[in-house]
C-alpha positions as CSV (number, residue, x, y, z in Angstrom):
1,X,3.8,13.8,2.3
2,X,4.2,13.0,6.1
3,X,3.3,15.3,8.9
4,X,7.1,16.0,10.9
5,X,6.8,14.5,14.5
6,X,5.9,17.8,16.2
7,X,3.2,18.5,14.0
8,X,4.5,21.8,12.7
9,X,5.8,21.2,9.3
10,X,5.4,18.7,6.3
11,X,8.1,16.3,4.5
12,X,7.1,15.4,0.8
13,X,9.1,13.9,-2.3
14,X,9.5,16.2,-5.2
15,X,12.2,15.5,-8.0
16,X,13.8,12.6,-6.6
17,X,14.4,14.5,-3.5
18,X,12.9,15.0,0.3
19,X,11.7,18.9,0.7
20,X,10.2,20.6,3.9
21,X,7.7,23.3,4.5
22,X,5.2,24.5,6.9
23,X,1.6,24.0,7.2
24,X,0.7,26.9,4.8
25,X,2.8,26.1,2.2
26,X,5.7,28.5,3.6
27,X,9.4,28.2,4.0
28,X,10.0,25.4,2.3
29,X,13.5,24.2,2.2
30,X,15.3,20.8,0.5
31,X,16.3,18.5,3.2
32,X,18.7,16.7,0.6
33,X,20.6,16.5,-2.6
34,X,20.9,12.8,-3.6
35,X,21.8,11.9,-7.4
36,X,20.4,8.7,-7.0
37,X,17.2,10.2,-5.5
38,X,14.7,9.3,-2.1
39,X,11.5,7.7,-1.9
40,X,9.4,6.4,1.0
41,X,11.2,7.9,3.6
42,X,10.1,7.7,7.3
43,X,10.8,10.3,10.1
44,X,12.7,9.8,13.6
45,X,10.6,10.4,16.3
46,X,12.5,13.5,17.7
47,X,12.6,15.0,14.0
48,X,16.4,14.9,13.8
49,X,16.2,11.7,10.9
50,X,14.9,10.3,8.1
51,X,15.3,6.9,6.5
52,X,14.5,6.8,2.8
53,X,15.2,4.3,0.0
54,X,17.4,5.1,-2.8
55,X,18.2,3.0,-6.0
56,X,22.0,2.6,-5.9
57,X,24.9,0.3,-7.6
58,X,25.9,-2.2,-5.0
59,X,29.4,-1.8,-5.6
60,X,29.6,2.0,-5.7
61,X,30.3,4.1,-1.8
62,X,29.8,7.3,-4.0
63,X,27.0,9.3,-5.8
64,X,29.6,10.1,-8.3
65,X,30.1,6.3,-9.1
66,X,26.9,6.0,-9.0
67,X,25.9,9.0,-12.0
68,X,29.1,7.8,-14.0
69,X,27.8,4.3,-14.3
70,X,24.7,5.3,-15.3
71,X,25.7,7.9,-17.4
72,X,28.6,5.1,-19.2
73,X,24.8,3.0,-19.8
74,X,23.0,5.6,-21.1
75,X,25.8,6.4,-23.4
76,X,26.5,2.6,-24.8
77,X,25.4,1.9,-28.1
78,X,24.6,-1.4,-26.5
79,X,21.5,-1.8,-25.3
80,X,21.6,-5.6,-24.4
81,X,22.0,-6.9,-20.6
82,X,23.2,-10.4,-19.2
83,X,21.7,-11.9,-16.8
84,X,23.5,-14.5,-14.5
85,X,20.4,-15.6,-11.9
86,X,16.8,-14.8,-11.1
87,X,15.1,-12.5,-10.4
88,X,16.0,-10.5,-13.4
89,X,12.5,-8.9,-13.7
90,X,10.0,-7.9,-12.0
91,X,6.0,-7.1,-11.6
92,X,6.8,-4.5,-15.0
93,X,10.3,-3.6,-14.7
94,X,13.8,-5.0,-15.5
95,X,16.0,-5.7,-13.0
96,X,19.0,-3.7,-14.1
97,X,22.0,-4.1,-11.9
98,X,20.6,-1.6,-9.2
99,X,19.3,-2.4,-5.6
100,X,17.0,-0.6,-3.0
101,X,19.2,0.5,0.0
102,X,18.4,2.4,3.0
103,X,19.4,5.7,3.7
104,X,20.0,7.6,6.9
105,X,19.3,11.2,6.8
106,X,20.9,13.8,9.1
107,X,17.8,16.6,8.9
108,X,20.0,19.6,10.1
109,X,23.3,18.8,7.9
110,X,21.9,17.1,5.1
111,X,24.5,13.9,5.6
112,X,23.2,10.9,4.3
113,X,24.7,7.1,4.7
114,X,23.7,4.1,2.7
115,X,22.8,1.7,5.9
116,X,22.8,-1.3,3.2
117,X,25.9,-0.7,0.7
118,X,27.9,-3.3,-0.6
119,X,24.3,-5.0,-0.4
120,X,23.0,-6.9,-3.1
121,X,19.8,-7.7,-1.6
122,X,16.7,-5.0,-1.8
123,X,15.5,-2.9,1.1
124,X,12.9,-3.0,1.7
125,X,12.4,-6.6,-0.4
126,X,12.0,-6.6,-4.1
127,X,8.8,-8.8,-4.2
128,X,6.3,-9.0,-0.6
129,X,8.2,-6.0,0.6
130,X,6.6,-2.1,1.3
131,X,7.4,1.3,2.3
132,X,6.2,-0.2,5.5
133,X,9.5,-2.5,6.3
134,X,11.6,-0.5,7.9
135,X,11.0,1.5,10.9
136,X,13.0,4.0,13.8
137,X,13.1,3.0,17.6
138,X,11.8,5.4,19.6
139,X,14.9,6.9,21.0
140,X,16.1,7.0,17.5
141,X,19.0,4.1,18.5
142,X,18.1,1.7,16.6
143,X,15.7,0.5,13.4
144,X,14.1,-2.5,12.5
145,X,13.8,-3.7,8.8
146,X,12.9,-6.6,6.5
147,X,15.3,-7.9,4.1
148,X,15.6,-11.2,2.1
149,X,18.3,-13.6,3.7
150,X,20.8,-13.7,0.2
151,X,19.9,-17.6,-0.7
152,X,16.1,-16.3,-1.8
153,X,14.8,-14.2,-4.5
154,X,12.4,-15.8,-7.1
155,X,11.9,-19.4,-5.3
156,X,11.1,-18.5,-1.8
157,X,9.1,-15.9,0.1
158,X,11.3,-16.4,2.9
159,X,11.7,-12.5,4.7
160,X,13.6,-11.7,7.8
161,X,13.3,-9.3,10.4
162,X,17.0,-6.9,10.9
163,X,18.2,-4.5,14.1
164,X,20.8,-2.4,13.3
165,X,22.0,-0.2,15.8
166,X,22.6,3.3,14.8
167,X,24.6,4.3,17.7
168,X,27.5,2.3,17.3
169,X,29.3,0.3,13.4
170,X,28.0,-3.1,14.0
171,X,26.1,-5.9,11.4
172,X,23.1,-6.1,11.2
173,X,20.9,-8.5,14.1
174,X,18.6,-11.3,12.7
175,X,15.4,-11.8,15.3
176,X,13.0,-13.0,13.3
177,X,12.8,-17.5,12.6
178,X,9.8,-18.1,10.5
179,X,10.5,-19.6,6.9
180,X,8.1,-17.1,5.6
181,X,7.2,-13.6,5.0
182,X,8.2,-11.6,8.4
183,X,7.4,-7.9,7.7
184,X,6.0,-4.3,8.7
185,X,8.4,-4.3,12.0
186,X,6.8,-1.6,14.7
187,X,8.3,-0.6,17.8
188,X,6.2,0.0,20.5
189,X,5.8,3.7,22.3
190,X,7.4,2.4,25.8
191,X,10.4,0.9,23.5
192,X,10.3,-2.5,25.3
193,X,8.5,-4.1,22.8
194,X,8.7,-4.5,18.9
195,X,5.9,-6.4,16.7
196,X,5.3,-7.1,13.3
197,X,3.4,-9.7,10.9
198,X,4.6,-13.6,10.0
199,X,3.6,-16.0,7.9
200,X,4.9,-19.3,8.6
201,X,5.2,-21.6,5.8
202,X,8.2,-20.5,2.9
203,X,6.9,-20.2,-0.8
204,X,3.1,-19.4,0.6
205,X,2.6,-15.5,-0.5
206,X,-1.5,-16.1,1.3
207,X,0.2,-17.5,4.2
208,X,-1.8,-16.4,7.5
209,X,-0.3,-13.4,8.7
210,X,0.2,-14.0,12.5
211,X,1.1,-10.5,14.8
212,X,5.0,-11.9,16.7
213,X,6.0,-9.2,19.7
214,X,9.5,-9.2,20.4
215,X,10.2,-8.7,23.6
216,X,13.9,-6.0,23.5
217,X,15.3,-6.5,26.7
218,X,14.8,-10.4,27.0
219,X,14.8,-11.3,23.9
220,X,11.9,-13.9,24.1
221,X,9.4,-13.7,21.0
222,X,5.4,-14.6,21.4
223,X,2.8,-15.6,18.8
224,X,0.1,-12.5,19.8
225,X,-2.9,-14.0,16.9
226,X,-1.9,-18.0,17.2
227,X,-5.4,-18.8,18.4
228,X,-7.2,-16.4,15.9
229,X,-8.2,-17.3,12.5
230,X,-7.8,-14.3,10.3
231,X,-4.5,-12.8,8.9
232,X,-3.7,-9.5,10.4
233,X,-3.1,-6.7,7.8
234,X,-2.0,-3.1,9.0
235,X,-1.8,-2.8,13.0
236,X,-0.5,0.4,15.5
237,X,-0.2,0.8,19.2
238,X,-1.9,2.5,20.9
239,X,0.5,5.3,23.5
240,X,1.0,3.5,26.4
241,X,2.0,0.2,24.3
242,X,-1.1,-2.0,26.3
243,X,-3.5,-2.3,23.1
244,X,-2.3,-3.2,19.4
245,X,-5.4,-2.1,16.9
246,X,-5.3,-3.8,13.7
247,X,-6.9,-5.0,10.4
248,X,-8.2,-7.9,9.3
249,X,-10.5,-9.1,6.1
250,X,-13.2,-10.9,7.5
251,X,-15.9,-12.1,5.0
252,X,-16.6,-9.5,2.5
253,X,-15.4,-6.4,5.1
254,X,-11.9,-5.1,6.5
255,X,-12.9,-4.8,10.4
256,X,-10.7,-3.4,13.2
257,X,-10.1,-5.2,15.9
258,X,-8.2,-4.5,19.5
259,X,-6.0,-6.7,21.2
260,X,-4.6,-6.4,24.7
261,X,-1.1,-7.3,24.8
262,X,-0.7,-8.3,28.5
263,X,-3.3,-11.2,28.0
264,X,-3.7,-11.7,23.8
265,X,-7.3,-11.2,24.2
266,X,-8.9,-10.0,20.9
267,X,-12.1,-8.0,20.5
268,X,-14.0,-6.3,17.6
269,X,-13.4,-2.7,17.7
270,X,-15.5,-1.3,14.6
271,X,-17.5,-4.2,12.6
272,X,-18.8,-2.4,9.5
273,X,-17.7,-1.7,6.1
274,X,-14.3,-2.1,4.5
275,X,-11.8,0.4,6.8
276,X,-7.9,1.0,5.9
277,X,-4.8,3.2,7.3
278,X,-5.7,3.2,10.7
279,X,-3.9,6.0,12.8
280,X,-4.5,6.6,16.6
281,X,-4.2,10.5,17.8
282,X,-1.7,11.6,19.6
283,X,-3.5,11.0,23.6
284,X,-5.0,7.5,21.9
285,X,-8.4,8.5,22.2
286,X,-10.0,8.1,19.0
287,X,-9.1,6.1,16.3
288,X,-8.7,7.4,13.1
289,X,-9.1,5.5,9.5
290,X,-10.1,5.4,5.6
291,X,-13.6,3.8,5.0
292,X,-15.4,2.8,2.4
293,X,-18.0,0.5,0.9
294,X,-19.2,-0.3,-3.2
295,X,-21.4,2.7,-3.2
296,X,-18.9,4.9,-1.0
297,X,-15.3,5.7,-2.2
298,X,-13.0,6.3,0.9
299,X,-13.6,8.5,3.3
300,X,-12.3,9.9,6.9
301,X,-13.8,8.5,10.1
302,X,-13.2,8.1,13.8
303,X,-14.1,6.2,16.9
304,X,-13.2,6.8,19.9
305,X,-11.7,4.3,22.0
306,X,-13.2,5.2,25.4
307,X,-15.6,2.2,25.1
308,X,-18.5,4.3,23.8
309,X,-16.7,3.4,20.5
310,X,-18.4,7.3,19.4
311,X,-18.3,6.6,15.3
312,X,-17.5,10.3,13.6
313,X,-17.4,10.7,10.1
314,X,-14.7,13.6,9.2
315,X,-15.1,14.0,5.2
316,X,-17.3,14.3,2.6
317,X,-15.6,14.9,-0.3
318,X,-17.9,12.9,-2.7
319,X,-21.0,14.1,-1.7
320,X,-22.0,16.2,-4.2
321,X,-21.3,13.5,-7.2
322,X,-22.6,10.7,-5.0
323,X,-26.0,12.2,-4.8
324,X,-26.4,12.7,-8.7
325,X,-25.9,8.5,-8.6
326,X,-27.9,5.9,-8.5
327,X,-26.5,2.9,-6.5
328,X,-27.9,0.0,-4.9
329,X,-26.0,-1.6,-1.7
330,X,-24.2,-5.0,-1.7
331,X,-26.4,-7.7,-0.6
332,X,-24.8,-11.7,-0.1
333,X,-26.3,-15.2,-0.4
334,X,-24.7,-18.2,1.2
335,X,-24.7,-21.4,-0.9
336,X,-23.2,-25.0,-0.7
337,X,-20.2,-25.5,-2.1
338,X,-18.1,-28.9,-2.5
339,X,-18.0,-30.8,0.0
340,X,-21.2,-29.1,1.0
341,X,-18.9,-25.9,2.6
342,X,-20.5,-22.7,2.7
343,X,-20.0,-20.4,-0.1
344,X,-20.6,-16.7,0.3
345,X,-21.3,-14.3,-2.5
346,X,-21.2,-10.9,-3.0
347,X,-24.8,-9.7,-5.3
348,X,-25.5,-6.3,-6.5
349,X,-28.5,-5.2,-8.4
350,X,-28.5,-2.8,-11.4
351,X,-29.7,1.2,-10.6
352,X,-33.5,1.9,-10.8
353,X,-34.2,-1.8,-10.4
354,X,-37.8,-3.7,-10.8
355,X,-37.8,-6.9,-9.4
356,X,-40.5,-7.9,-12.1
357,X,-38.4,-7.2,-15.1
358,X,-35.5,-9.8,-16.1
359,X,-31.5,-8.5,-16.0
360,X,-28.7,-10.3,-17.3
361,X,-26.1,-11.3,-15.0
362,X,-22.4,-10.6,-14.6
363,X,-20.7,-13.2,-13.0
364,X,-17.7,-11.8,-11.6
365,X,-14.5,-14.5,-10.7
366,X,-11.3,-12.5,-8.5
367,X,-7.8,-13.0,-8.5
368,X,-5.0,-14.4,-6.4
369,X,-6.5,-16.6,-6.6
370,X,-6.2,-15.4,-2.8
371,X,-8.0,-13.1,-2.4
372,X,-11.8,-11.9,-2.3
373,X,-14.7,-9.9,-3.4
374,X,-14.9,-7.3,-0.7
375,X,-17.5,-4.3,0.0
376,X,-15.2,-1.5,-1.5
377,X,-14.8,0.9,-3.6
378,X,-12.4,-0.9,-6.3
379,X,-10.8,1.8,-8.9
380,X,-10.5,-1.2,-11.7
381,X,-13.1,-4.0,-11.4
382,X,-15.7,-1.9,-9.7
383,X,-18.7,-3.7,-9.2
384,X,-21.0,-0.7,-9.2
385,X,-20.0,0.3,-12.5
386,X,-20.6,-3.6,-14.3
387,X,-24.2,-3.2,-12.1
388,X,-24.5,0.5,-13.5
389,X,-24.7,-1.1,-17.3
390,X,-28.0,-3.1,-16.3
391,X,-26.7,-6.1,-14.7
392,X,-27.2,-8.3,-11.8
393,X,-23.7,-8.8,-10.5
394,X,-22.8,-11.8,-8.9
395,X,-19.0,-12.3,-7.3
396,X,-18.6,-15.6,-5.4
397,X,-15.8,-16.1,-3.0
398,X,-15.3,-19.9,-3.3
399,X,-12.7,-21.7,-1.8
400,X,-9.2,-19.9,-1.9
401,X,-11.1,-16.8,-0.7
402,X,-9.1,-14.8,2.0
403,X,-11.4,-13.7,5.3
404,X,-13.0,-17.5,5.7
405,X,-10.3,-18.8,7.9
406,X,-6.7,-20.4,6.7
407,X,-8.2,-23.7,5.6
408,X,-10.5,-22.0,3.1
409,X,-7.6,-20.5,1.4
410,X,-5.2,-23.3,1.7
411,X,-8.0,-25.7,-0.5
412,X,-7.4,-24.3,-3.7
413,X,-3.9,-25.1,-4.0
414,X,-3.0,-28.0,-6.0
415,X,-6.3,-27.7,-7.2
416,X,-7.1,-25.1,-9.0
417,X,-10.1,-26.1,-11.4
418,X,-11.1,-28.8,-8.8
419,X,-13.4,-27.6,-5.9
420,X,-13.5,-24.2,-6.7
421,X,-14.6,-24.4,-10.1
422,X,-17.7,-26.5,-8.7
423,X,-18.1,-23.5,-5.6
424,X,-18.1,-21.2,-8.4
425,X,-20.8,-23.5,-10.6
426,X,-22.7,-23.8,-7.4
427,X,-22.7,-20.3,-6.6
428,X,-24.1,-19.2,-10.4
429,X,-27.2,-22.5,-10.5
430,X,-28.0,-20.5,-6.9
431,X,-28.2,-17.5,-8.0
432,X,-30.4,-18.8,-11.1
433,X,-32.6,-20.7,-9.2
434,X,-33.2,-18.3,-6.3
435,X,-33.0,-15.1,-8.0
436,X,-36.2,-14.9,-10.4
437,X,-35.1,-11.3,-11.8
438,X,-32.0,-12.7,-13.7
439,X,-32.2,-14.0,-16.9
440,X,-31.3,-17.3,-18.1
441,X,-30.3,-16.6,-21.2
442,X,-28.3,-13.8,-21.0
443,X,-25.4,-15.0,-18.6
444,X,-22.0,-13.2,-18.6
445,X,-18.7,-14.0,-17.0
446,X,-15.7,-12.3,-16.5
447,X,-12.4,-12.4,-14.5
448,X,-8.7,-11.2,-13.9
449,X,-5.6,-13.0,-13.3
450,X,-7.1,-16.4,-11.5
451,X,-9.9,-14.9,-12.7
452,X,-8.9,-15.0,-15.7
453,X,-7.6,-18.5,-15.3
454,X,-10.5,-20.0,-14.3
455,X,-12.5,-18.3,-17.4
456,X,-10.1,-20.0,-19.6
457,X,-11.0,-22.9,-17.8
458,X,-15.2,-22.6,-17.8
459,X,-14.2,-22.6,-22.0
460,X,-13.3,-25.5,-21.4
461,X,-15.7,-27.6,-19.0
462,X,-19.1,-25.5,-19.4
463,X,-21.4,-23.7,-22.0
464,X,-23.4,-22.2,-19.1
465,X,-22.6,-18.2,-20.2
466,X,-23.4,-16.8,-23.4
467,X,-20.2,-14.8,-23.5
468,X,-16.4,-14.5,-21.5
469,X,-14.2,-12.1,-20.5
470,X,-10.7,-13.0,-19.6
471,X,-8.1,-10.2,-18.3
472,X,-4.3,-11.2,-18.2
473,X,-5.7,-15.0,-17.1
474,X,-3.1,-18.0,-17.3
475,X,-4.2,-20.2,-20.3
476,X,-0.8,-22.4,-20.2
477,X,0.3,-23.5,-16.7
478,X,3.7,-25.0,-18.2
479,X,4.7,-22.0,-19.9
480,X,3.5,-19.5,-17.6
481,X,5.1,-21.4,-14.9
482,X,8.7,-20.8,-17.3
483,X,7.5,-16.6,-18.0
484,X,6.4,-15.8,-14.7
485,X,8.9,-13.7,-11.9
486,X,7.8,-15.2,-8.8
487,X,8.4,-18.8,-9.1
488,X,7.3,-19.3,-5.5
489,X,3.7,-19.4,-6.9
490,X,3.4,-21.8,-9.4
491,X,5.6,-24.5,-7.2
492,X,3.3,-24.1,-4.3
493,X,-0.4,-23.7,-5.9
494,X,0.6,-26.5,-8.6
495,X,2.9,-28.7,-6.1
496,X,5.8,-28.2,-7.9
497,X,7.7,-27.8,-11.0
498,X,6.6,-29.1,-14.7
499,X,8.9,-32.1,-14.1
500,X,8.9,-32.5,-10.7
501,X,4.5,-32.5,-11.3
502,X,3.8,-32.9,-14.6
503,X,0.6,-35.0,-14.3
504,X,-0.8,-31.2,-12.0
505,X,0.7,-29.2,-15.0
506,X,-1.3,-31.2,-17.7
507,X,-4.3,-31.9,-15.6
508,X,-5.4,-28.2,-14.5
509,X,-4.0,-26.6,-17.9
510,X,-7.2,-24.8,-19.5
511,X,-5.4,-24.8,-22.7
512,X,-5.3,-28.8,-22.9
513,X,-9.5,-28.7,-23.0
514,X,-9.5,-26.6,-26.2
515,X,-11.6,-29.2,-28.5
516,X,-14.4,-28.4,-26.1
517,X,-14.3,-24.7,-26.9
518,X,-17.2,-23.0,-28.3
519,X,-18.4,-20.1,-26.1
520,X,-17.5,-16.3,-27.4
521,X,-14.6,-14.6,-25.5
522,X,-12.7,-11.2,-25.3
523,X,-8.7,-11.0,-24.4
524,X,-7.5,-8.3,-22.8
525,X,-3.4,-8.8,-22.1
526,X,-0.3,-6.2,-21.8
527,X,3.0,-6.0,-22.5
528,X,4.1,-5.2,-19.7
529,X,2.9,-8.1,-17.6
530,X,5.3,-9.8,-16.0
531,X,3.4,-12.0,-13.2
532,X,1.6,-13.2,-16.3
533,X,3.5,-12.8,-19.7
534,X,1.8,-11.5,-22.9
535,X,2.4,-15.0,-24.8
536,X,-0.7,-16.4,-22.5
537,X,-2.9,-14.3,-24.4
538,X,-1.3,-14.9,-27.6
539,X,-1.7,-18.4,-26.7
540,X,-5.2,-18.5,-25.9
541,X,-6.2,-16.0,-28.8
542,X,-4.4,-18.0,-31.3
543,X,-6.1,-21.2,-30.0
544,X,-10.0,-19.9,-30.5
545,X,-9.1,-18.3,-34.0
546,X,-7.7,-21.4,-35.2
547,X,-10.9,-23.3,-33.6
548,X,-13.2,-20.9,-35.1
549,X,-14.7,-19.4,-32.0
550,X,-15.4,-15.9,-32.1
551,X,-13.0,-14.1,-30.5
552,X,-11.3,-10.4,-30.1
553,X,-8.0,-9.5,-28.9
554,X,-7.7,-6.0,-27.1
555,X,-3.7,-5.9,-26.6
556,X,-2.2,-2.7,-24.4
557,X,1.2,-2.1,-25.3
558,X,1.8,0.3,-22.0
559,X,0.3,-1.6,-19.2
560,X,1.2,-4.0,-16.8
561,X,-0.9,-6.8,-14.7
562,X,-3.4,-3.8,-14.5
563,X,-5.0,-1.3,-17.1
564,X,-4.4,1.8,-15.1
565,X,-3.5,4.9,-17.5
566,X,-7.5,7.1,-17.7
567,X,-7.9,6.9,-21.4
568,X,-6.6,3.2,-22.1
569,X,-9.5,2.1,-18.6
570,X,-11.5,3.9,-20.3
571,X,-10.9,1.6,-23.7
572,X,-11.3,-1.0,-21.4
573,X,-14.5,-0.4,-20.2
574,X,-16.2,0.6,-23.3
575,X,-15.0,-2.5,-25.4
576,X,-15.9,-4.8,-22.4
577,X,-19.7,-3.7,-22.0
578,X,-19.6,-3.7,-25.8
579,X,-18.8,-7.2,-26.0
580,X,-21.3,-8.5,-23.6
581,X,-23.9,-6.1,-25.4
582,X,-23.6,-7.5,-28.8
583,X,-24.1,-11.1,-27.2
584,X,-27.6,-10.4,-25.4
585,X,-30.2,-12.5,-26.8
């Protein structure tokens, strides 16, 4: 639902379709009848338009071409499709011969224009793009989007930046000239200016996100965050168009930071905590946003912007249940890594802990692998509930970590079990050796996607842990390289394809190690996982059985990448903490 720019009624999606009421509840109308329906749609800021996606047939101008082609597919007996380039799926889906357009809305009339059609291209972007990607000028003349140029789909990450003027019939405007990802265009309040966020390098998905202002009347585009270190995530301006506020993962946290446009200078707004979907108020002089933390699911704050920075917390919806648990806060230990670079971890200790008793530990490995262990809330891998079962949790964020700066994350690629793996080694001997309260013997580790790459990988180079864990983990870097959707990824972090790098494809392969396999693992794969295909499991399962090492298999025919359905997480939780259980000594 979105608030409608006056502040006096609500637009929401129900059926397929965009529907209006008041405040209360009252007078609610449908602002559309599409076949093909409307999804994250975006208002005009006089009220009088909405943009909205809409699945359509590239070659159809009609909704009734549209429901007849469907209707002629769902009536075939033949179920099979043909598939003439990439990328024919997607993330958990099948492409299909359908495409994301962008719709105009005419709020009074109920008129609606595909802005996209003959397109065969998504809008916003099939893969990197968002409900963010498209957005109204201020006078309503005009909207920017992002859109893949027609050469790219499954090989490069390459998005553009498009103007298309909705005053007069004219193509689209290309503004944007990075050979990246350019994305989440926003115009600014005074309409002079429009901004949004660049990655430089093509076929780099962790690229560092730079903020680029485009100047509308002269045409001349600046790099705002060239001199800062950290990729900016979500930003807004604030009314009179002088300050841009914006996120940016920085260590463990999500901080705010503001940035004066005149002069580029950057300063930390609000330093604490993990903060999301920042929104200014209407006169700009509080700051609104989501926080949270480990022990904290999200909740509403504000600070004002005055300079006092007055922090005001607005909700607190999970008080009551919060107070009936016992949580400890995230602590973090610095260690050396390779090439004696600091590594930071994340360490959280079980409820109702004694520092004179002994805990096993959890050793927690993330994804990406660019990305990090943060101080939030996480509705999957939450770290609270693996301390909750009686363990000391430790999650490293060794090199390839986001929020250390662009050359941490650029280290891991083309080396996946190189540096990293000994960052991670390093990180568990310190935790060992410093922390007296964990026990030795009983050393656990566990990890998703990467994650689950690199615990294929400790099976093969270490019998430090006394049980693994891998979730959806690559076990085959030539195969998965052939199964995945976004080729992009395995060409850049492996430097290539099979033939072009086959020596990189053999050498950081966990499954070529399997005669040193010996410690106990659990699989957890789905069919539905497209990133990384269900044969990597079947792979690596097939591979321990036939070595003798104890093994189970816990396969999800409904899920994707993620386990997100309540009663199959649930599954999930109960036959991981099992697992580990039955392996305490």
């Amino acid at each position: 639902p979105k608030f409608s720019p006056d502040g006096k009624s609500i637009a929401f999606t129900r059926g397929g379709q965009i529907w209006q009421c008041n405040l209360d509840g009252s007078n609610e109308k449908q602002l559309i009848d599409i076949y093909t329906g409307a999804s994250d749609f975006e208002w005009s800021k006089d009220g009088k338009k909405i943009l909205f996606v809409s699945s359509v047939y590239p070659e159809c101008t009609t909704q009734d071409c549209n429901e007849q082609k469907d209707k002629a597919n769902e009536e075939s007996k033949v179920k099979a499709q043909i598939f003439t380039e990439l990328m024919y799926r997607h993330w958990n889906d099948w492409r299909g011969h359908k495409r994301s357009h962008l719709f105009l809305l005419d709020v009074a009339t109920g008129e609606f224009t595909d802005l996209n059609e003959g397109s065969k291209e998504d809008v916003p972007p099939l893969a990197l793009g968002s409900a963010n990607d498209f957005n109204f000028s201020f006078d309503g003349s005009e909207i920017a989007y992002s859109q893949n140029p027609e050469f790219t789909k499954a090989t490069s990450t390459n998005i553009e930046i498009y103007l298309l003027s909705l005053t007069s019939p004219t193509t689209p405007k290309l503004i944007s000239t990075s050979k990246g990802v350019d994305c989440q265009p926003v115009y600014s309040p005074d309409g002079n200016l429009l901004a949004w966020t660049s990655m430089k390098r093509a076929g780099f998905e962790a690229d560092k996100k730079d903020l680029i202002l485009f100047n509308r009347k002269t045409g001349e585009t600046i790099n705002l965050t060239e001199d800062f270190e950290l990729s900016v995530d979500e930003f807004i301006y604030s009314p009179d168009s002088k300050t841009i506020y914006f996120t940016a993962g920085t260590e463990i946290s999500n901080l705010i930071y503001k940035l004066n446009v005149n002069d580029d200078e950057i300063e930390l707004f609000h330093k604490d905590n993990y903060n999301t979907n920042i929104q200014l108020s209407k006169d700009g002089k509080n700051l609104y946003f989501l926080k949270q933390r480990s022990d904290l699911p999200s909740e509403i704050f504000s600070q004002s912007t005055d300079g006092k920075n007055t922090l005001k917390r607005i909700t607190f919806t999970n008080e009551e249940i919060l107070s009936q648990l016992e949580m400890n806060p995230v602590e973090t230990f610095w260690c050396e890594g390779a090439n004696s670079d600091k590594v930071q971890s994340i360490l959280v200790k079980p409820p109702f802990f004694d520092p004179n008793k002994k805990y096993p530990m959890m050793f927690l490995i993330h994804g990406g692998p660019q990305g990090a262990w943060e101080d939030n809330f996480h509705y999957r891998w939450n770290i609270q509930m693996f301390a909750a079962a009686g363990y000391v949790v430790v999650a490293p964020n060794p090199r390839g970590s986001t929020g250390y700066g662009q050359k941490f994350t650029d280290e891991i690629s083309g080396d996946w079990g190189g540096k990293v793996y000994t960052d991670l080694m390093n990180s568990y001997d310190y935790a060992l050796k410093n922390f007296s309260y964990i026990d030795p013997k009983n050393t656990f580790a566990s990890g998703a996607s990467y994650g689950g790459y690199m615990i294929n990988w400790i099976e093969g180079h270490t019998d430090r842990f006394s049980a693994l864990f891998c979730h959806n983990g690559t076990f085959n870097l030539e195969s998965m390289w052939g199964t995945t959707e976004e080729l992009w990824f395995p060409e850049w972090d492996v430097n290539g394809t099979p033939w072009e790098n086959r020596e990189a494809y053999v050498k950081w392969s966990p499954h070529q190690y399997a005669k040193n396999f010996k410690t106990p693992m659990l699989i957890v794969h789905s069919a539905f996982d497209f990133r990384l295909s269900e044969e990597q499991a079947f792979q690596a399962f097939t591979t321990l059985q036939r070595l003798g090492v104890e093994s189970k298999f816990l396969y999800f025919p409904d899920e994707t990448h993620f386990v997100s359905k309540p009663q199959n997480a649930k599954l999930w939780w109960n036959t991981v903490f099992d697992w580990f259980k039955s392996h305490q000594k």
